[in-house]
N, C-alpha and C positions, 0 to 999 in steps of 0.2 A: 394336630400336634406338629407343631417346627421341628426340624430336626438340625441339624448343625449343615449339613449338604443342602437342606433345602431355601436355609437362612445364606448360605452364601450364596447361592443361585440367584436369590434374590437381588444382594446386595450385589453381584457382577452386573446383573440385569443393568438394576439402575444405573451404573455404575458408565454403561455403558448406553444410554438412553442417555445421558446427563451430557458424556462428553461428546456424543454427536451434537446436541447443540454447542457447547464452547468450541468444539473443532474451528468453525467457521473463523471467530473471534481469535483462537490464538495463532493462526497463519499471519495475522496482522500485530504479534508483538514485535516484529522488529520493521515495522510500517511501510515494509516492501522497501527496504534499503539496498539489498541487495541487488533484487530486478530493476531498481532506479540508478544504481551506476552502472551496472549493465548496460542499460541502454545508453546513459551518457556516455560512455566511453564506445558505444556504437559510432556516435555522431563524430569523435574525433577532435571535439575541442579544446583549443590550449589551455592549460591547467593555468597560467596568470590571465586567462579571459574571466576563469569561473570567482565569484568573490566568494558565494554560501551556494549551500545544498541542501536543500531539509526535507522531509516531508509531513502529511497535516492528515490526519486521520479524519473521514468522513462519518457520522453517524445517523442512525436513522432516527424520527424524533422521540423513541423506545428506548430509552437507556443502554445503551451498552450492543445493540444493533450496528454492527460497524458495516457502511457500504460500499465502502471502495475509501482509495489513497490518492491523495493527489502530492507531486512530488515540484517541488521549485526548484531553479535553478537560479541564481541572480549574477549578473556580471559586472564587472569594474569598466565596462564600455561602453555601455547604454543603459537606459533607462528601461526596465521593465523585466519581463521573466521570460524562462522557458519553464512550461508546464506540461506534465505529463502523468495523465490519470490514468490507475490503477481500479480497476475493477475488484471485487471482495477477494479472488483468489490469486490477487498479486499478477492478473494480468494485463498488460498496456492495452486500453481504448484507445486514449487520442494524446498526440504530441501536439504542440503549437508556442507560440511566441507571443508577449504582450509588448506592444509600447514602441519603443525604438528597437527593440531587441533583435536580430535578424540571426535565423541559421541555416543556411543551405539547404533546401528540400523539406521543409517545414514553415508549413503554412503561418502567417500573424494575422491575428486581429488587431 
């Protein structure tokens, strides 16, 4: 027989089974915006260098499997990006530079 106390133990259970899997997933509803000007604003560059800022959620080929962020930077003085990827819990792996783009102490390919 169910009982009302055991029907909600239940329903915690899952409850809480369910959001350990979405936990991961909603660390990335604000696509690591925050830790991405964080860091740009580490580097120090002039705000009429920067043209856009965005970043591009990475997924796994599993639906809705989010595995990291990768974050652009585009400038009004060269051609190319600064790029800086974000691992699944909003943490910086690698900074670098594409194209003409050059920043002090950051590697370009």
């Amino acid at each position: 027989m169910t009982t009302a106390k055991s029907f909600a133990s239940l329903c915690l259970s899952s409850t809480l089974v369910i959001g350990a899997f979405l936990l991961p997933s909603l660390a990335f509803a604000d696509s690591c915006q925050h830790e991405m000007k964080e860091q740009v604003a580490k580097l120090s560059l002039p705000k009429e260098k920067i043209k856009s800022a965005f970043t591009v959620n990475l997924y796994h080929s599993s639906p809705g499997i989010l595995t990291g962020v990768d974050g652009y930077v585009e400038f009004n003085d060269c051609k190319g990006n600064l790029v800086l990827k974000f691992n699944r819990i909003c943490q910086l792996d690698e900074t670098y530079t594409t194209g003409s783009c050059k920043v002090v102490g950051i590697k370009n390919y």
